[in-house]
C-alpha positions as CSV (number, residue, x, y, z in Angstrom):
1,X,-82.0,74.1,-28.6
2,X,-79.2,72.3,-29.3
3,X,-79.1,72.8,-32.9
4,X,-80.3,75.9,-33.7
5,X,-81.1,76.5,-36.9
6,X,-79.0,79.0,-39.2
7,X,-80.4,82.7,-40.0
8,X,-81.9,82.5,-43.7
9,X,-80.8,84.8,-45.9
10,X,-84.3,86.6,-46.2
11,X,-84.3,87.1,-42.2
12,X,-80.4,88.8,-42.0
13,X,-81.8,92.0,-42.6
14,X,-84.0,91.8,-39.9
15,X,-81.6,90.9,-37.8
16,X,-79.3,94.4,-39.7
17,X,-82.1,96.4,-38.9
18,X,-83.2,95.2,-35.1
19,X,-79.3,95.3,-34.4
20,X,-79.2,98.9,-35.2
21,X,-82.5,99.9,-32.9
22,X,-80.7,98.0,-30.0
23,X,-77.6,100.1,-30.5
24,X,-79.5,103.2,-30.2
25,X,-80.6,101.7,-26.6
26,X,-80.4,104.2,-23.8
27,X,-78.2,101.6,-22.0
28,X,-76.4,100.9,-25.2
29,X,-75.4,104.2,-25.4
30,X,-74.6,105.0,-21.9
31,X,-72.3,102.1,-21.7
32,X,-70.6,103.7,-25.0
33,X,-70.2,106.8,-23.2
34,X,-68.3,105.4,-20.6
35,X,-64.6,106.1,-20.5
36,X,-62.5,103.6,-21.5
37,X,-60.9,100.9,-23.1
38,X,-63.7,99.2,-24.9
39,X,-65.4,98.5,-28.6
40,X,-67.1,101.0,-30.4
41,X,-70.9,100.8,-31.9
42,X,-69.2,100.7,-35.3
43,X,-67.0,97.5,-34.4
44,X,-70.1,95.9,-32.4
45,X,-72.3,96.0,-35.3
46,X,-69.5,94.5,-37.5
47,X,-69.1,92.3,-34.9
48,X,-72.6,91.2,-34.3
49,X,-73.3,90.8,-38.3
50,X,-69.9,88.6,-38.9
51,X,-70.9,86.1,-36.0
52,X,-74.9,86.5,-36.7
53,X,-76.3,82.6,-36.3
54,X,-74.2,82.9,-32.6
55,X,-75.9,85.9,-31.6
56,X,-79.4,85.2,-32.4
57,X,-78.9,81.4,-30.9
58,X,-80.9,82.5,-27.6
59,X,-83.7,83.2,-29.5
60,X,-83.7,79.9,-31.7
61,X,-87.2,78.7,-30.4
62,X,-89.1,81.6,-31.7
63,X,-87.2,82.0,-34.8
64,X,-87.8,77.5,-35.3
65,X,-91.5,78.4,-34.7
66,X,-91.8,81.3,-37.3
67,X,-89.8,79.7,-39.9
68,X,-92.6,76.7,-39.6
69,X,-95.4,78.8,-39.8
70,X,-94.2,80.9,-42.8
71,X,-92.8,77.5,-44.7
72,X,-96.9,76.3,-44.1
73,X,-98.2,79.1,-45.2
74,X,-95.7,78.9,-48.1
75,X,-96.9,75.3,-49.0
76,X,-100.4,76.0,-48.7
77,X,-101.8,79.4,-49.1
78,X,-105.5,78.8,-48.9
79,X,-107.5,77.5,-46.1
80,X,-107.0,74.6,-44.6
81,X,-108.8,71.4,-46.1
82,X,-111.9,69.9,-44.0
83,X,-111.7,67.0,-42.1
84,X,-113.7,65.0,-44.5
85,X,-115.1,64.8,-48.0
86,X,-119.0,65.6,-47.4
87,X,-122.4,64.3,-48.1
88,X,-122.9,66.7,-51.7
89,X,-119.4,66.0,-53.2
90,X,-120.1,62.0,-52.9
91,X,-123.3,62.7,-53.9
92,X,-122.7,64.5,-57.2
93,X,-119.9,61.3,-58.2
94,X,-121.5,58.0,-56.8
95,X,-125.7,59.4,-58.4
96,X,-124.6,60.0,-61.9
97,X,-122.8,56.2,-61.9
98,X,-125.6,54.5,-60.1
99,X,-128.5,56.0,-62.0
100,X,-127.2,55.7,-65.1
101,X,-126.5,52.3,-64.7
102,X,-129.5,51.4,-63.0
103,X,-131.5,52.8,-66.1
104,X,-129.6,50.7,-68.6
105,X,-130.4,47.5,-66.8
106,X,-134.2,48.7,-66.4
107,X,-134.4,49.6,-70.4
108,X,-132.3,46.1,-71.6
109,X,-134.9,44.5,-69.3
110,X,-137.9,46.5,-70.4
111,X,-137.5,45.8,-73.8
112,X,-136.6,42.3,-73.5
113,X,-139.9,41.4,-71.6
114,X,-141.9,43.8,-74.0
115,X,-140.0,41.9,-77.2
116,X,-140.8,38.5,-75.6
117,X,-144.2,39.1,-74.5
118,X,-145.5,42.2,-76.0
119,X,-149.5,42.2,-74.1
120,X,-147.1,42.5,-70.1
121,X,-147.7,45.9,-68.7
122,X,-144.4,45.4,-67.0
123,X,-142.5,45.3,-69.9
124,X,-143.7,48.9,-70.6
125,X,-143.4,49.7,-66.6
126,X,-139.6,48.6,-66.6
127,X,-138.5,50.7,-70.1
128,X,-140.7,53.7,-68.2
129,X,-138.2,53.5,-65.3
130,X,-134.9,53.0,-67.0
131,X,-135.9,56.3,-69.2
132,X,-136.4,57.8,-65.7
133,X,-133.2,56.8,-63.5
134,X,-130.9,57.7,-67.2
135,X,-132.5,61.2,-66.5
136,X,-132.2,61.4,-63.2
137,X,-128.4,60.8,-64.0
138,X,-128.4,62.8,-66.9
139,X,-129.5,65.8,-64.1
140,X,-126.8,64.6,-61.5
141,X,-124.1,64.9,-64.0
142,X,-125.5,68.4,-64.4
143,X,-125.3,69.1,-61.3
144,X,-121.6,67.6,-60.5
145,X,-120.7,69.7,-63.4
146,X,-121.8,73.1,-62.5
147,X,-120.4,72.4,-58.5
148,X,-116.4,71.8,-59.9
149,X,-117.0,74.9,-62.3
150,X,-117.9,76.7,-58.8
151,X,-115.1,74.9,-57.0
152,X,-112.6,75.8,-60.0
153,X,-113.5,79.8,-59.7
154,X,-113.5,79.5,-55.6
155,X,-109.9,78.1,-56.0
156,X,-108.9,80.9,-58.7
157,X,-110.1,83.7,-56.2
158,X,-108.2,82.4,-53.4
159,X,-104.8,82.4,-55.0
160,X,-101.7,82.5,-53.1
161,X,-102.3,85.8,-52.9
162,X,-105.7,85.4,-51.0
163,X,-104.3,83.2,-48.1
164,X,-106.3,82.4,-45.1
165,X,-106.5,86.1,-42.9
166,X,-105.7,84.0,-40.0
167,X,-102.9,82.5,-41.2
168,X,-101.3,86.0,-42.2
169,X,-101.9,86.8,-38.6
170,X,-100.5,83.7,-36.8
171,X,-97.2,84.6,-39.0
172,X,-97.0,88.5,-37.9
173,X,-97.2,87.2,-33.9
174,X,-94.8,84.6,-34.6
175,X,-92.5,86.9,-36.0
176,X,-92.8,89.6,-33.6
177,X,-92.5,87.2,-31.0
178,X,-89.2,86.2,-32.3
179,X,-88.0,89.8,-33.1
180,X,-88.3,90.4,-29.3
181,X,-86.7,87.5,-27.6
182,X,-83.9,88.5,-30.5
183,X,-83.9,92.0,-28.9
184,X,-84.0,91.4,-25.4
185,X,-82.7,87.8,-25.0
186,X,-79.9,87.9,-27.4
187,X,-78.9,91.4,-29.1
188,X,-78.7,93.0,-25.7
189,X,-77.1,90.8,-23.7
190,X,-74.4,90.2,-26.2
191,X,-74.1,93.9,-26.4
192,X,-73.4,94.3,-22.9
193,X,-71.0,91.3,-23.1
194,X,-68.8,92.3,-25.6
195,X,-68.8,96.4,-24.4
196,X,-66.0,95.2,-22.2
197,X,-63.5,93.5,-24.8
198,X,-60.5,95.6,-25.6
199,X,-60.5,96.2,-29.4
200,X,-57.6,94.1,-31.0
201,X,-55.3,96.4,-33.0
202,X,-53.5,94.2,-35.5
203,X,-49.9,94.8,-35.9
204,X,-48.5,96.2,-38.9
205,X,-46.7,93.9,-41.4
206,X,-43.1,94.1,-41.4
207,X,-42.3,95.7,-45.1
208,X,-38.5,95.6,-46.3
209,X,-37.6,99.1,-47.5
210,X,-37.7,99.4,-51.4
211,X,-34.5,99.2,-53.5
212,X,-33.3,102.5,-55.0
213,X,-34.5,103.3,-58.6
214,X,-31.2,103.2,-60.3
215,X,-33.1,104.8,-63.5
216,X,-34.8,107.2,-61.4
217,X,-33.2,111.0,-63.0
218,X,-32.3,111.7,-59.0
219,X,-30.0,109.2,-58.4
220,X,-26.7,109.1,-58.1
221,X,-24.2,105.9,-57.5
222,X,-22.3,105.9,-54.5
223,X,-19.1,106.7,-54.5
224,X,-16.3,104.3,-53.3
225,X,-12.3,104.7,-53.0
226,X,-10.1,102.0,-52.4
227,X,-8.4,102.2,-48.7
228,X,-5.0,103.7,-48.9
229,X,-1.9,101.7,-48.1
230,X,1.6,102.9,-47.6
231,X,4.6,100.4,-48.4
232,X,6.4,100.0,-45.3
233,X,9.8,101.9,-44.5
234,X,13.2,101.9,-45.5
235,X,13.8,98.8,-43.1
236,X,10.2,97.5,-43.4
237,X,9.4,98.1,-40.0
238,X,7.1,101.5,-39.8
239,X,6.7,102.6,-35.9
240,X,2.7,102.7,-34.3
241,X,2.2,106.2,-36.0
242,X,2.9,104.9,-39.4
243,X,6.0,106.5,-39.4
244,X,9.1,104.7,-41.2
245,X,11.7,103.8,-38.4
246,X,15.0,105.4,-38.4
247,X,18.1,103.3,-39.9
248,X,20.0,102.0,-36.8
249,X,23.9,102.2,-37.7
250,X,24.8,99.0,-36.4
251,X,23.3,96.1,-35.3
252,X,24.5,93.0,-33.4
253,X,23.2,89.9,-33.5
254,X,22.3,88.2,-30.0
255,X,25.7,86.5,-28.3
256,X,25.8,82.5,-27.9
257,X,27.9,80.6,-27.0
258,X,28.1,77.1,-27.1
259,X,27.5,75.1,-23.4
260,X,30.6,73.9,-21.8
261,X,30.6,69.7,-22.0
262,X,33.4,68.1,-20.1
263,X,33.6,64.6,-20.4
264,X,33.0,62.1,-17.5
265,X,35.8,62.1,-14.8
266,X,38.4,59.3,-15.7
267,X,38.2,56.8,-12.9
């Protein structure tokens, strides 16, 4: 699928669970065994749960298929409406309206022909009939009655918590179906996958080391000199030791003498 759809938060600890009984694997474990450089089962299952809706993806079909069937059965618990109305349900509506209004006309006729021409036998015949269709509607409405109380207690009994058997079972295949292909098409694959990636350690953060408690009853300030100096000798002039010089007793300043100009030769 190319949209999956994301784990619900009911169906994560399924996923917990399942990913712990695929860890236990004999493959699983062998593979763990192995020497070597590799993640353990407590990093895989942090792992696995961190990056969940990417792990199951594989199985997205069965998982789109169970969440359908359980957000149907969620909608509508009972069993599933017929395909049409039925012969007794119009029945008990349309006889009621017809037969009561049927026996009105009869009687307003009846008594008409019986007020306008009292010797008529129909007159009599029609007001006979009207009194009969008004109970015959009178005995449908009855009737209508009593079925809605029945369908009204029905309905009570099969609450959401009397769903249709099948429907329970349709759910528990889907889901089972979808637990495997999460098992075998997705837990253990990725499993196998990520037993090969060397575990990252993260460095540690540098930390600059803490400044001395100057308050702390331990501690005690450094302690400093000033450099020494020495003035220099009697002349000023110490040798590379440090030693002052000895006094020479007599010193001559460097000879010059001035250059020797002659002027130009006279001609």
């Amino acid at each position: 699928m190319s949209n999956p759809p994301r784990l619900l938060a009911e169906d994560r600890a399924d996923f917990a669970r399942l990913l712990d009984e695929t860890l236990r694997d004999t493959g699983v474990r062998q593979a763990l065994a192995e020497p070597g450089d590799h993640l353990t089962a407590e990093q895989l299952h942090t792992k696995a749960l961190a990056d969940a809706d990417t792990v199951a993806a594989p199985a997205a079909p069965e998982y789109a298929h169970y969440l359908a069937l359980r957000t149907a059965l969620a909608e509508h618990p009972g069993t599933a409406p017929p395909a049409g109305a039925g012969l007794f349900p119009v029945l008990t509506v349309l006889t009621p309206v017809l037969a009561g209004a049927a026996g009105l006309v009869l009687l307003l006729i009846g008594w008409l022909l019986r007020a306008t021409a009292p010797s008529l036998t129909l007159g009599r015949s029609t007001v006979t009939a009207g009194i009969v269709a008004l109970a015959i509607a009178a005995a449908a409405l009855l009737v209508g009655g009593a079925g809605l109380v029945l369908t009204a207690l029905r309905d009570a009994s099969t609450g959401p918590g009397h769903a249709d058997p099948q429907q329970h079972a349709d759910l528990a295949e889907a889901r089972d179906a979808w637990r495997e292909a999460l098992r075998e098409r997705a837990l253990l694959p990725w499993l196998h996958a990520n037993l090969a990636a060397t575990p990252v350690i993260a460095p540690l953060p540098h930390t600059r080391p803490a400044p001395p408690d100057l308050h702390s009853p331990g501690y005690s300030r450094a302690a400093y000199s000033s450099p020494g100096f020495s003035s220099p000798g009697v002349e000023g002039l110490t040798d590379d030791q440090g030693r002052p010089r000895e006094r020479s007793t007599e010193f001559t300043g460097p000879g010059y003498s001035s250059p020797d100009f002659t002027g130009p030769d006279e001609v």
